[in-house]
mmCIF entry with sequence, helices, sheets and N, C-alpha, C, O atoms, coordinates in Angstrom:
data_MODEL
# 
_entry.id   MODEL 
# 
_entity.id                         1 
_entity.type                       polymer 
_entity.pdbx_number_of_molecules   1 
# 
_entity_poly.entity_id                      1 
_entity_poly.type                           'polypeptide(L)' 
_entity_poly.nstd_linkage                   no 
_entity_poly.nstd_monomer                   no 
_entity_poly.pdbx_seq_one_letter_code       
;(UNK)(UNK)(UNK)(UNK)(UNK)(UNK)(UNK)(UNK)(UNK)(UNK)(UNK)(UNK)(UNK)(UNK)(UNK)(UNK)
(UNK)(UNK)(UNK)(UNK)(UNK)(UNK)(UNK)(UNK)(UNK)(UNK)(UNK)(UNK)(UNK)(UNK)(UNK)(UNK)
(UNK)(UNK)(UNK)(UNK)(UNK)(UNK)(UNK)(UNK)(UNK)(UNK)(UNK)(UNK)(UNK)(UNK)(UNK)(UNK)
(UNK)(UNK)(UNK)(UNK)
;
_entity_poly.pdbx_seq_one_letter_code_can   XXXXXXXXXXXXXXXXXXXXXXXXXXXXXXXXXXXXXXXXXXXXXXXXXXXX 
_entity_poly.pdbx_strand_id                 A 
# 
loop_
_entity_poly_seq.entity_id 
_entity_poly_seq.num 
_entity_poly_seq.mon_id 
_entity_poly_seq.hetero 
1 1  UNK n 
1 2  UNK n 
1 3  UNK n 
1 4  UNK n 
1 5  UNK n 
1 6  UNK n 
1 7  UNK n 
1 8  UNK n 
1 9  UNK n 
1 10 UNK n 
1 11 UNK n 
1 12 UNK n 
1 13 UNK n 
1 14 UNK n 
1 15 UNK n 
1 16 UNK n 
1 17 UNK n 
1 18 UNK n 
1 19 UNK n 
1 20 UNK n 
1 21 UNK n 
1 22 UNK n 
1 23 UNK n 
1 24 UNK n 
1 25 UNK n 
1 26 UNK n 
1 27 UNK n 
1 28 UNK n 
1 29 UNK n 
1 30 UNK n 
1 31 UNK n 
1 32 UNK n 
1 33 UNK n 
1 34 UNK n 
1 35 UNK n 
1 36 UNK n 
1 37 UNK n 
1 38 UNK n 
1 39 UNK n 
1 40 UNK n 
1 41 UNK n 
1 42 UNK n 
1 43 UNK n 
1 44 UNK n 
1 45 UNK n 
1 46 UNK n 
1 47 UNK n 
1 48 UNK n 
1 49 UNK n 
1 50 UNK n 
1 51 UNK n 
1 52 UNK n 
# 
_struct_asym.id          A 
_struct_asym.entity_id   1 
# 
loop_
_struct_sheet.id 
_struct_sheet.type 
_struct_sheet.number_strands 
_struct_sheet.details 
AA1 ? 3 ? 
AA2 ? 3 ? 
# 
loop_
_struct_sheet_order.sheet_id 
_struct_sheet_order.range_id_1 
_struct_sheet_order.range_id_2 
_struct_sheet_order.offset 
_struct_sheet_order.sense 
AA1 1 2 ? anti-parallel 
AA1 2 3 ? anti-parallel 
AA2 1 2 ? anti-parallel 
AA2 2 3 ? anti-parallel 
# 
loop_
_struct_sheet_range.sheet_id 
_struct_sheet_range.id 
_struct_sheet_range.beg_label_comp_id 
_struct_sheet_range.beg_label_asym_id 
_struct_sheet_range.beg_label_seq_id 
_struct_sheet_range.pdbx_beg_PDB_ins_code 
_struct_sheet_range.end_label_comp_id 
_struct_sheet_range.end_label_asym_id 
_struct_sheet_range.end_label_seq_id 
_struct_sheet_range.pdbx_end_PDB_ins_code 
_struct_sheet_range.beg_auth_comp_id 
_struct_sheet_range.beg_auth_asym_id 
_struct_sheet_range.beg_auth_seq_id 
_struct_sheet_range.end_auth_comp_id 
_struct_sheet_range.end_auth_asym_id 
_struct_sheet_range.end_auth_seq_id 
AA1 1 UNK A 11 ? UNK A 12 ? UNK A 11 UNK A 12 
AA1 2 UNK A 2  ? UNK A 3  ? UNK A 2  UNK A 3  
AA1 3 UNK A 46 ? UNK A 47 ? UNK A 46 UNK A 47 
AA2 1 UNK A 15 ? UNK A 18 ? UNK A 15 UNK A 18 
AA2 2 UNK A 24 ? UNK A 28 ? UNK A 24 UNK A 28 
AA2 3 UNK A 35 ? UNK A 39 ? UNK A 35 UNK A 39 
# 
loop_
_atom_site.group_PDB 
_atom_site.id 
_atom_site.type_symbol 
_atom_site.label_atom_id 
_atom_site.label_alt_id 
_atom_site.label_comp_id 
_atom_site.label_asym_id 
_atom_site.label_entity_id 
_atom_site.label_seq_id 
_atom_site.pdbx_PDB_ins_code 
_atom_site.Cartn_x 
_atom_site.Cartn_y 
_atom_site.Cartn_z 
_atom_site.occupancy 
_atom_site.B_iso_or_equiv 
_atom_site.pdbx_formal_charge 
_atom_site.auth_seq_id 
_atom_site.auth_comp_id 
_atom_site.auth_asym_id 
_atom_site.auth_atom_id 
_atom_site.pdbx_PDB_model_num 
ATOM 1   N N  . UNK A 1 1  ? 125.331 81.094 91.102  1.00 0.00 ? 1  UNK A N  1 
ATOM 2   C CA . UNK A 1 1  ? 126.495 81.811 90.770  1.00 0.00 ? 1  UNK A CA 1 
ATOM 3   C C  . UNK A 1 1  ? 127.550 80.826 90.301  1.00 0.00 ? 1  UNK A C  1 
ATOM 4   O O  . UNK A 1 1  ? 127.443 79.657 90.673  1.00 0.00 ? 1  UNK A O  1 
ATOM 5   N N  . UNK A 1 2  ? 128.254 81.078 89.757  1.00 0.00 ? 2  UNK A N  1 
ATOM 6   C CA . UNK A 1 2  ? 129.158 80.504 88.946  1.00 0.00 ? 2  UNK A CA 1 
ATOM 7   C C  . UNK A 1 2  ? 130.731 81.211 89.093  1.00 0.00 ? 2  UNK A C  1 
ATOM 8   O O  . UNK A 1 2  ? 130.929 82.413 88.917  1.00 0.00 ? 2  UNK A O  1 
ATOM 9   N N  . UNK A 1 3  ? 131.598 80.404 89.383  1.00 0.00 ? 3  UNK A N  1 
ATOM 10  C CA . UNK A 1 3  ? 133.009 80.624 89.719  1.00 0.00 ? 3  UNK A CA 1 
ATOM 11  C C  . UNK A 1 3  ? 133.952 80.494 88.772  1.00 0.00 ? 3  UNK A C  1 
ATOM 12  O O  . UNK A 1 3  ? 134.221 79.309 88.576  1.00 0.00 ? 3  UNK A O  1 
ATOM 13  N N  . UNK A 1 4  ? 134.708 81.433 87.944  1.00 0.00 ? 4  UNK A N  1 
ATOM 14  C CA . UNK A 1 4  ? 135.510 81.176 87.208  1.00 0.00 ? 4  UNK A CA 1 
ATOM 15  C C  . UNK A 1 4  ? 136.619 81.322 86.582  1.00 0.00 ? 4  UNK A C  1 
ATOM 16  O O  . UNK A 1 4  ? 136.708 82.264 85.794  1.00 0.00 ? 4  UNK A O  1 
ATOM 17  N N  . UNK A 1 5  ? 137.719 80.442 86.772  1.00 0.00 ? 5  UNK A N  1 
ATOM 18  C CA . UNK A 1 5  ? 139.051 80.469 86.676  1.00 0.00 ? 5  UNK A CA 1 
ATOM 19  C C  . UNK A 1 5  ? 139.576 80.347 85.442  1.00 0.00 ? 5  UNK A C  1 
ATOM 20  O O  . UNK A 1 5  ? 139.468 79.336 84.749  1.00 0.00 ? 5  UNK A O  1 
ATOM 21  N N  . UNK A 1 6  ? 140.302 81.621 85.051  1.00 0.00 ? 6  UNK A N  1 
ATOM 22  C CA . UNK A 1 6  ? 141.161 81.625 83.687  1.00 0.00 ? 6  UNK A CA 1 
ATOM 23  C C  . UNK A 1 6  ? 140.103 80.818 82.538  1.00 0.00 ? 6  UNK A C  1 
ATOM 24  O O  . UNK A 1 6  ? 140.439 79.797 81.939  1.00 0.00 ? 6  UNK A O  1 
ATOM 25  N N  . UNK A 1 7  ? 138.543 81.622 82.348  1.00 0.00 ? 7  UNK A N  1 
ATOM 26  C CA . UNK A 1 7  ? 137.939 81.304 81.405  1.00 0.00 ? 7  UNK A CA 1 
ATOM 27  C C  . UNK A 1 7  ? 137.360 79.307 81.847  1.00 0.00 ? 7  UNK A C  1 
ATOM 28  O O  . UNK A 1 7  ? 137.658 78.449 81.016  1.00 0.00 ? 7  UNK A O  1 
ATOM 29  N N  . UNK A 1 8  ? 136.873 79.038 82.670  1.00 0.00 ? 8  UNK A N  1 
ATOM 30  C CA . UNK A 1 8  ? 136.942 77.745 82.717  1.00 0.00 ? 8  UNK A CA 1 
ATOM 31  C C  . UNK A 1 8  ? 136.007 77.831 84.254  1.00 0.00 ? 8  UNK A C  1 
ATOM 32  O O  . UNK A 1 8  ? 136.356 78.512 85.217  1.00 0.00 ? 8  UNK A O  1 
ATOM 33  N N  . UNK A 1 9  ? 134.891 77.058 84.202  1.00 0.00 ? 9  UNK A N  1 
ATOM 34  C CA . UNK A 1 9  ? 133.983 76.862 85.340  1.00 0.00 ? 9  UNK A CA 1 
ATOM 35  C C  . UNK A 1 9  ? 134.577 76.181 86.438  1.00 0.00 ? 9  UNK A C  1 
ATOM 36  O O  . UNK A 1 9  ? 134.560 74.980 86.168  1.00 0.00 ? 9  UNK A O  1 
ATOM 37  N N  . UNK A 1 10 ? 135.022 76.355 87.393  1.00 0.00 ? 10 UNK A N  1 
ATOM 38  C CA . UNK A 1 10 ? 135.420 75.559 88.692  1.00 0.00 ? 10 UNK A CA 1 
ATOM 39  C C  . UNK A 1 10 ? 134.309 75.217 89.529  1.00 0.00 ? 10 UNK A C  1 
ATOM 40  O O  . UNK A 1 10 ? 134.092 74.114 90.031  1.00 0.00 ? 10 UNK A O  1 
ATOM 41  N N  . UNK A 1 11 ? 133.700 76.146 89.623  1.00 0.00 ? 11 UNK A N  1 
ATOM 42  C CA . UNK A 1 11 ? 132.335 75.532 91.206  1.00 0.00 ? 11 UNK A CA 1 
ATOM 43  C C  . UNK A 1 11 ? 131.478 76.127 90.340  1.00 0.00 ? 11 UNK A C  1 
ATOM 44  O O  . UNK A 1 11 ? 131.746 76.637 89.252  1.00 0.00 ? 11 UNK A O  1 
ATOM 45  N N  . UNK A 1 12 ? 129.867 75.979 91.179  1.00 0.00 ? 12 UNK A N  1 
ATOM 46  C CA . UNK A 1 12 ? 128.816 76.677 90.916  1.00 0.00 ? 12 UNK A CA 1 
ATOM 47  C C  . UNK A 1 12 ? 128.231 76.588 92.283  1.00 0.00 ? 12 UNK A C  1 
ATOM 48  O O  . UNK A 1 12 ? 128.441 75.746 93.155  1.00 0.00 ? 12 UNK A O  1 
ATOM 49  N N  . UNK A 1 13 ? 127.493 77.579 92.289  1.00 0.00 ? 13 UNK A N  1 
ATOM 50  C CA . UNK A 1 13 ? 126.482 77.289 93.512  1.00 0.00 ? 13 UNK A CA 1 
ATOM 51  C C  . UNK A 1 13 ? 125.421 78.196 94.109  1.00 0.00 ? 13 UNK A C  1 
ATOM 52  O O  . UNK A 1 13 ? 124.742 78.221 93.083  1.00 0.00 ? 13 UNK A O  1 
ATOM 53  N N  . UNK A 1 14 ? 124.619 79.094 95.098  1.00 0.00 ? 14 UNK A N  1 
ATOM 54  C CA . UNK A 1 14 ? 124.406 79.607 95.724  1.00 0.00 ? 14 UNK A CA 1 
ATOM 55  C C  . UNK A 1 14 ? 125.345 80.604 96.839  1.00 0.00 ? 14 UNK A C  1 
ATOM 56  O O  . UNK A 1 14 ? 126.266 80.169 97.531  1.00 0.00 ? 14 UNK A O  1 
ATOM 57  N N  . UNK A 1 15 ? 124.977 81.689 96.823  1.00 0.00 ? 15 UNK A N  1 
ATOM 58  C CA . UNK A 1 15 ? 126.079 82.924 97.707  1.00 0.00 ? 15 UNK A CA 1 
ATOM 59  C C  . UNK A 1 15 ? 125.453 82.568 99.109  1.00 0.00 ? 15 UNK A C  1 
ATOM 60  O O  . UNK A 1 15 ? 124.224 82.501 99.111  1.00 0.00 ? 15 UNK A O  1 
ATOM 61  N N  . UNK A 1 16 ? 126.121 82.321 100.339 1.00 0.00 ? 16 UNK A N  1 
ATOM 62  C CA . UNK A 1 16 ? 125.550 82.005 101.215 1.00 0.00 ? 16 UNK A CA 1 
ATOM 63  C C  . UNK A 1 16 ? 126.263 83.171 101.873 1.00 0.00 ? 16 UNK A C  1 
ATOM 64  O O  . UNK A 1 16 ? 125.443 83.406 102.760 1.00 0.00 ? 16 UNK A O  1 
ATOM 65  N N  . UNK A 1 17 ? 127.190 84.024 102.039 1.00 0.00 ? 17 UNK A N  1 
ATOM 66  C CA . UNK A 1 17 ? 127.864 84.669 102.725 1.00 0.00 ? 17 UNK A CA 1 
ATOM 67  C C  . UNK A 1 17 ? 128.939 85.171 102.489 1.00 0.00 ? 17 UNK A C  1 
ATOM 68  O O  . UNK A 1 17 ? 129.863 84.373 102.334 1.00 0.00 ? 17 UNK A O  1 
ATOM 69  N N  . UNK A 1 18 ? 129.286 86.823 102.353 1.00 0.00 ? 18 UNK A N  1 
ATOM 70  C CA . UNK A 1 18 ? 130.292 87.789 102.085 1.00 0.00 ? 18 UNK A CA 1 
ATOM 71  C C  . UNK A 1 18 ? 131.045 88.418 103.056 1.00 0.00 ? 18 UNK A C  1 
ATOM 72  O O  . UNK A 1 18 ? 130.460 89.025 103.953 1.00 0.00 ? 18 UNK A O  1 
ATOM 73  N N  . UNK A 1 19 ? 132.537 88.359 103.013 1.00 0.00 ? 19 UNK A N  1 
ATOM 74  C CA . UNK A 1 19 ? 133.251 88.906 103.905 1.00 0.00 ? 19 UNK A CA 1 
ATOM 75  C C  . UNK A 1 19 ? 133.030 90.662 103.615 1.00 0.00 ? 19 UNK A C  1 
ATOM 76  O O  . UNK A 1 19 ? 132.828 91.087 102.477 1.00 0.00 ? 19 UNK A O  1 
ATOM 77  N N  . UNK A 1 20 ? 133.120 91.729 105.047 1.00 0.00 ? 20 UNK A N  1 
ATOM 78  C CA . UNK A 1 20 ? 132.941 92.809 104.710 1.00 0.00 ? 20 UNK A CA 1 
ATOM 79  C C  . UNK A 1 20 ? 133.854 93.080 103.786 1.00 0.00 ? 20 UNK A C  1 
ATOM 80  O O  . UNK A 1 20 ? 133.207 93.135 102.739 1.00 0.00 ? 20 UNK A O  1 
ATOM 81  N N  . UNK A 1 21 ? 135.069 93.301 103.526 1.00 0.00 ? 21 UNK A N  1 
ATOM 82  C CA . UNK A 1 21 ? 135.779 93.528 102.486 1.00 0.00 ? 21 UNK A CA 1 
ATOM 83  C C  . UNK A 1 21 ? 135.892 92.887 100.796 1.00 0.00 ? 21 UNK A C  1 
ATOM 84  O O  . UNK A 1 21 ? 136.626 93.200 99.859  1.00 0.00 ? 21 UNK A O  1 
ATOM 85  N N  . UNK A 1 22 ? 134.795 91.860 100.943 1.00 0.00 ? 22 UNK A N  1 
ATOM 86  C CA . UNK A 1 22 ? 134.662 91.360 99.392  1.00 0.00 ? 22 UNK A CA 1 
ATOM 87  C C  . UNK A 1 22 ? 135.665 90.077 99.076  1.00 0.00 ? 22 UNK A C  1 
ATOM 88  O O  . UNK A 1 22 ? 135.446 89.128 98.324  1.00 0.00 ? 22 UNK A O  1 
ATOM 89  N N  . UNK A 1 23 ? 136.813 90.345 99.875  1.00 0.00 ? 23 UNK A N  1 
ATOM 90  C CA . UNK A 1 23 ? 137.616 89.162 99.205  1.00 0.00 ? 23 UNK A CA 1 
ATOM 91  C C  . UNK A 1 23 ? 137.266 87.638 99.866  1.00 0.00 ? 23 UNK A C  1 
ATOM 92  O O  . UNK A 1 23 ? 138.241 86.949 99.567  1.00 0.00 ? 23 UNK A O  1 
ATOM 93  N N  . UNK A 1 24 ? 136.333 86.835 100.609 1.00 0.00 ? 24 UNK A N  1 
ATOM 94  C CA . UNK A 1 24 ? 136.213 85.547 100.741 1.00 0.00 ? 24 UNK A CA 1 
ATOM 95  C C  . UNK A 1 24 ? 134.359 85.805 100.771 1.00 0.00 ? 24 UNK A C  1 
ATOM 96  O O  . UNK A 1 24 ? 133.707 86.809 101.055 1.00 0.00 ? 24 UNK A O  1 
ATOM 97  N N  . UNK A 1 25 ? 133.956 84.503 100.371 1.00 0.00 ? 25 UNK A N  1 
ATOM 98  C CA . UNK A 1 25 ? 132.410 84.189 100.045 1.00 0.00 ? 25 UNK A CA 1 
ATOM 99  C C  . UNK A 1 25 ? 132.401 82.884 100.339 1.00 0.00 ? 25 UNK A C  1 
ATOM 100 O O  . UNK A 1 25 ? 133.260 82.191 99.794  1.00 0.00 ? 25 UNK A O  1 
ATOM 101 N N  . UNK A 1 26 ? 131.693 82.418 101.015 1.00 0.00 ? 26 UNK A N  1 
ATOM 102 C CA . UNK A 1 26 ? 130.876 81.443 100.808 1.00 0.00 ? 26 UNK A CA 1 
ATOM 103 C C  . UNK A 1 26 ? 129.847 80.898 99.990  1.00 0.00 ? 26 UNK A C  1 
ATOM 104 O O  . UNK A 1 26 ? 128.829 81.549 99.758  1.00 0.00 ? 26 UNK A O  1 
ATOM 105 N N  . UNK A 1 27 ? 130.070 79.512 99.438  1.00 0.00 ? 27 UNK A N  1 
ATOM 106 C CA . UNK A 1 27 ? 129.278 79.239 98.087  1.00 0.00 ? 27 UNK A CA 1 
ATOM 107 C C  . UNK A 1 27 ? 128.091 77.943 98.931  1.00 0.00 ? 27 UNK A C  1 
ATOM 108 O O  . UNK A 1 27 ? 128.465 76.930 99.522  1.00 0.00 ? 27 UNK A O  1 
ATOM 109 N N  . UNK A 1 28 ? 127.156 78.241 98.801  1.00 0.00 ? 28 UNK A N  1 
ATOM 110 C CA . UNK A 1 28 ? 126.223 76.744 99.307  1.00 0.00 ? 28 UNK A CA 1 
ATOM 111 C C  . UNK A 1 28 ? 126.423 75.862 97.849  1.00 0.00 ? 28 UNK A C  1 
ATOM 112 O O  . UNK A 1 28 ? 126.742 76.254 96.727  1.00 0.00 ? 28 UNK A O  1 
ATOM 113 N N  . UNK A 1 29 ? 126.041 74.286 98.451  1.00 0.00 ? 29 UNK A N  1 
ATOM 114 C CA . UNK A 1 29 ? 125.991 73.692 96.755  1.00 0.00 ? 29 UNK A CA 1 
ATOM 115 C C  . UNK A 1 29 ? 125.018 72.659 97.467  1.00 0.00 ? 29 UNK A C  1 
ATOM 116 O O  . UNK A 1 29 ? 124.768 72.602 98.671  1.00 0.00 ? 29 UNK A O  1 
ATOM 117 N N  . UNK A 1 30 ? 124.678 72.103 96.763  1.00 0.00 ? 30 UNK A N  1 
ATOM 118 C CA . UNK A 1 30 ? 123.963 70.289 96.449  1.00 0.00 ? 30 UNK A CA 1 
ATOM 119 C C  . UNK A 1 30 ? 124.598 69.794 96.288  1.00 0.00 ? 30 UNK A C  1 
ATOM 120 O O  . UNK A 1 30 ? 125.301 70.198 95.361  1.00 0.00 ? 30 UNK A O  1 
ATOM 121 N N  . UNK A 1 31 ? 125.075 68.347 97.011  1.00 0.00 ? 31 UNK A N  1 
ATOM 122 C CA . UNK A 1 31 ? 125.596 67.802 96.948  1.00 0.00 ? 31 UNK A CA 1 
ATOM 123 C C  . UNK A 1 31 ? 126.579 66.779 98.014  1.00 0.00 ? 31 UNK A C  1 
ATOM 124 O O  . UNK A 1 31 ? 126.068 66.727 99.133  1.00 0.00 ? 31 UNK A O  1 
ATOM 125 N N  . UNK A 1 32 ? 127.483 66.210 97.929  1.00 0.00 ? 32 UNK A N  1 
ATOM 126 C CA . UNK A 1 32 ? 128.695 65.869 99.283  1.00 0.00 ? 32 UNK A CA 1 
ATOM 127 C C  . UNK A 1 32 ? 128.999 66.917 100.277 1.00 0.00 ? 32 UNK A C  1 
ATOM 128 O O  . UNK A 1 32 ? 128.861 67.028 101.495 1.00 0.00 ? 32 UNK A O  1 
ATOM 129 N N  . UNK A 1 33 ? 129.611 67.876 99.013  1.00 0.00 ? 33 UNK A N  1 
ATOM 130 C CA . UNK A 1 33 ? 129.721 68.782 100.257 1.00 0.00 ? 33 UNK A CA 1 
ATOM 131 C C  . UNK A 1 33 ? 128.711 70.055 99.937  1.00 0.00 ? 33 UNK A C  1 
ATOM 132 O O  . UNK A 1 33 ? 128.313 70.201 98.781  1.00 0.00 ? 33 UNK A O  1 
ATOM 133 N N  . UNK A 1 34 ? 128.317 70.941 100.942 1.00 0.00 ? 34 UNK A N  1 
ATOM 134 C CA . UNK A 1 34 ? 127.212 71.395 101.074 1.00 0.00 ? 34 UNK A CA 1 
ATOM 135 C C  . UNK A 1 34 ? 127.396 72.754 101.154 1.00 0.00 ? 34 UNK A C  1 
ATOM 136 O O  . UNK A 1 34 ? 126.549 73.648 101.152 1.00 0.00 ? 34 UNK A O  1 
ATOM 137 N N  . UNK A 1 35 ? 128.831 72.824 101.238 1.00 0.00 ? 35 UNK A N  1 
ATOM 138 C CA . UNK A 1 35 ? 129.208 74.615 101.492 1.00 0.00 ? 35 UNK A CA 1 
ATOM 139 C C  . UNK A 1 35 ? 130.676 74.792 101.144 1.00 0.00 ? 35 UNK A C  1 
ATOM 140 O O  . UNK A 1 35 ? 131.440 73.957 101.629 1.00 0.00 ? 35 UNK A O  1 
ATOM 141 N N  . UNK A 1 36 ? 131.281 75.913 100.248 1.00 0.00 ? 36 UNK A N  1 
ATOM 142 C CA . UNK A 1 36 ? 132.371 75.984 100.184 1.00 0.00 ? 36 UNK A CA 1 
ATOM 143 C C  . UNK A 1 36 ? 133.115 77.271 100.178 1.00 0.00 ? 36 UNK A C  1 
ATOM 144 O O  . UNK A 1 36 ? 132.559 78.153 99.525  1.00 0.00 ? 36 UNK A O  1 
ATOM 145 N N  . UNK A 1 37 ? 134.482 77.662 100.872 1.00 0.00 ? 37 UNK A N  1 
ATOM 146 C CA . UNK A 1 37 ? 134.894 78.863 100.968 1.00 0.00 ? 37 UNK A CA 1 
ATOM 147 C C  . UNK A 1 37 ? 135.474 79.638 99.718  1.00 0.00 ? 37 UNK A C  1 
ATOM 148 O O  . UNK A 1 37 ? 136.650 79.273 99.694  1.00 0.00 ? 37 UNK A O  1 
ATOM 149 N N  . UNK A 1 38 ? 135.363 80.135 99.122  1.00 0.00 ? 38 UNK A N  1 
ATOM 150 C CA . UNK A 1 38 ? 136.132 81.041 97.716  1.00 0.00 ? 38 UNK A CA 1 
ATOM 151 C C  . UNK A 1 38 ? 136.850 81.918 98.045  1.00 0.00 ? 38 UNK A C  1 
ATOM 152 O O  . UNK A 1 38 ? 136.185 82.846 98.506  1.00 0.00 ? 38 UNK A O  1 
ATOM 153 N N  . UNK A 1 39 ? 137.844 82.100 98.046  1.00 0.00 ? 39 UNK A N  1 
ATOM 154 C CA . UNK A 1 39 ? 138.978 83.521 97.894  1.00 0.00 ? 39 UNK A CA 1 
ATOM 155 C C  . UNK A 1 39 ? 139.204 84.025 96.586  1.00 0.00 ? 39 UNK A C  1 
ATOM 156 O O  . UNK A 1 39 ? 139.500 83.284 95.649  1.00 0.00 ? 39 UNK A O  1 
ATOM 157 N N  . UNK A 1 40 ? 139.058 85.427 96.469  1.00 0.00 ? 40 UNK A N  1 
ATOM 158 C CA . UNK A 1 40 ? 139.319 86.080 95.500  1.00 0.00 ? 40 UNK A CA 1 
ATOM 159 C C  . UNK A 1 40 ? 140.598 86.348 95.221  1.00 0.00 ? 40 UNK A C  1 
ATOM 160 O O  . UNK A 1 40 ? 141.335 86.880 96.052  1.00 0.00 ? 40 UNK A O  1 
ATOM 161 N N  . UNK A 1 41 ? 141.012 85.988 93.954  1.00 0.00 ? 41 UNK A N  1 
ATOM 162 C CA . UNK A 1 41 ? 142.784 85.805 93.700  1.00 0.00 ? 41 UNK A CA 1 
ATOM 163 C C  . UNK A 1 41 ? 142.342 85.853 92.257  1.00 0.00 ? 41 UNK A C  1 
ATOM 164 O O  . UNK A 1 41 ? 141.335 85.447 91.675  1.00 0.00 ? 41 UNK A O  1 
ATOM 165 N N  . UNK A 1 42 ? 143.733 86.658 91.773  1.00 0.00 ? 42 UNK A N  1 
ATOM 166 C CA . UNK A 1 42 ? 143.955 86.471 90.325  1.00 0.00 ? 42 UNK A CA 1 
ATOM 167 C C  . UNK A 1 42 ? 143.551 85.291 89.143  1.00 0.00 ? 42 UNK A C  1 
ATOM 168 O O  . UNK A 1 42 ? 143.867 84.114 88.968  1.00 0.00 ? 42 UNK A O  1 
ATOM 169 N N  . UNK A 1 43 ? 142.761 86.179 88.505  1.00 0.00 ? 43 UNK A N  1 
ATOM 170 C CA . UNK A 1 43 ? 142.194 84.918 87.296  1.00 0.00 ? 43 UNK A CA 1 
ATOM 171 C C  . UNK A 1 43 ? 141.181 84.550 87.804  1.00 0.00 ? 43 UNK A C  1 
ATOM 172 O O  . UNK A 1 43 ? 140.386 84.169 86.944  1.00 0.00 ? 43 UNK A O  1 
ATOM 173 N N  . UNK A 1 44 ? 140.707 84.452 89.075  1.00 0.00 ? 44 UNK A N  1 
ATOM 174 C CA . UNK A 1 44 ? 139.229 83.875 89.127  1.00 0.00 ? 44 UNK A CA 1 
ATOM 175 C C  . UNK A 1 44 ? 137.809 85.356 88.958  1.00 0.00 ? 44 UNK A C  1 
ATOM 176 O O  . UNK A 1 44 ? 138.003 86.535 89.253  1.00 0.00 ? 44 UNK A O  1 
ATOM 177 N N  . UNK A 1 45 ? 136.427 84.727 88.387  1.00 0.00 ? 45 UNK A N  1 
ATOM 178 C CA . UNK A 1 45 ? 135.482 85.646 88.554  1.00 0.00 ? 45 UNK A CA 1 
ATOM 179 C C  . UNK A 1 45 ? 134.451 84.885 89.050  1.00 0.00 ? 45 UNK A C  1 
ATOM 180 O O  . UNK A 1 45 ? 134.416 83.705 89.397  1.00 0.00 ? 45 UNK A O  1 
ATOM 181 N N  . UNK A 1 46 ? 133.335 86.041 89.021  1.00 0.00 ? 46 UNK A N  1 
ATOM 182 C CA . UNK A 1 46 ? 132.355 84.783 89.487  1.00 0.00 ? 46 UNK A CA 1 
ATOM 183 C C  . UNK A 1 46 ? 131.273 85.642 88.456  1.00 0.00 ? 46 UNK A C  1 
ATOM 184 O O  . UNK A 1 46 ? 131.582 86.784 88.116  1.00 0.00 ? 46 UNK A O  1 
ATOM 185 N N  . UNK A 1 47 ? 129.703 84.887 87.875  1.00 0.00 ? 47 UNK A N  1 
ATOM 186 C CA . UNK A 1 47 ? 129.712 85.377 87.042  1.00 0.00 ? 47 UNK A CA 1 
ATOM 187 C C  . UNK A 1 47 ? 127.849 84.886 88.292  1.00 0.00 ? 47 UNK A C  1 
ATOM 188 O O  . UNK A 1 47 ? 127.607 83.918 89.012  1.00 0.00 ? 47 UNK A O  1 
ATOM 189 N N  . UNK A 1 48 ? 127.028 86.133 87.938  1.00 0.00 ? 48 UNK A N  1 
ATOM 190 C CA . UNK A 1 48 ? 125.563 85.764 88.555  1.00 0.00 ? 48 UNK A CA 1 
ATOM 191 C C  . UNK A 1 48 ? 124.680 85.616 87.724  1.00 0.00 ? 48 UNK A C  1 
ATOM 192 O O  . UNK A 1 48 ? 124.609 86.342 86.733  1.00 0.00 ? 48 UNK A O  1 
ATOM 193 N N  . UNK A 1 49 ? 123.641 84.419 88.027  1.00 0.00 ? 49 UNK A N  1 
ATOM 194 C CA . UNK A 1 49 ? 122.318 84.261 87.502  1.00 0.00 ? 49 UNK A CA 1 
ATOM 195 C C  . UNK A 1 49 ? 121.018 84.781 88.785  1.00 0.00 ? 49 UNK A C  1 
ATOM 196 O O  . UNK A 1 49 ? 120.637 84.417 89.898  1.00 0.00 ? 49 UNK A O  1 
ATOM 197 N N  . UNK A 1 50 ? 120.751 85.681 87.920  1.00 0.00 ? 50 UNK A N  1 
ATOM 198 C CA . UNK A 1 50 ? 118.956 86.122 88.903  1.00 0.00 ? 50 UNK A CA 1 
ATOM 199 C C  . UNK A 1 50 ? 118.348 85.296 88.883  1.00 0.00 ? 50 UNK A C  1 
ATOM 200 O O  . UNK A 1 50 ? 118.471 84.622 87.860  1.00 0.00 ? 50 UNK A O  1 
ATOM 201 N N  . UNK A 1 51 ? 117.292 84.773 89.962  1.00 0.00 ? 51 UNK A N  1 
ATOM 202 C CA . UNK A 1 51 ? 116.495 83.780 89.673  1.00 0.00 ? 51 UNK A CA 1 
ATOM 203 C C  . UNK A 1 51 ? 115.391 84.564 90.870  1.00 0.00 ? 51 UNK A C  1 
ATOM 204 O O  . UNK A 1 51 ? 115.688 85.333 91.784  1.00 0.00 ? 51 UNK A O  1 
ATOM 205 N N  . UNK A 1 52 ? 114.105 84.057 90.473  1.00 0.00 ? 52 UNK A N  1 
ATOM 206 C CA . UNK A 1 52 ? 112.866 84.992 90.495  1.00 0.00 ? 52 UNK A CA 1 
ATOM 207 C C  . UNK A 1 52 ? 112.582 83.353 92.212  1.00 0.00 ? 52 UNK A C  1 
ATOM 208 O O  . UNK A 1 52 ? 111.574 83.368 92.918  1.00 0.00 ? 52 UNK A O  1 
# 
C-alpha cells in the first residue's frame, strides 16, 4: 500500500492494522523501522496493490 500526500508518495508498506473507525492504520515496512502509525488527515490517500 502506498501513502499519499497532496499527489506525492510519503511511505509505502504493508497494512498491518485498522482502527474500528478507519481513521489510524498501521503500516509494516522493511527496513530501520519496521512499523509505522498513519492518521488520516486532509490531503493524504492511500492507494492499494493486490498481491496474489
Amino acid at each position: 500500500m502506498q501513502v499519499w500526500r497532496y499527489n506525492e508518495v510519503v511511505d509505502q508498506g504493508c497494512v498491518e492494522s485498522v482502527t474500528y473507525d478507519g481513521k489510524v492504520l498501521w503500516l509494516a515496512q522493511s527496513g530501520p523501522i519496521e512499523r509505522r502509525l498513519v492518521e488520516k488527515e486532509r490531503g493524504t490517500g492511500l492507494r492499494i496493490r493486490l498481491v496474489d
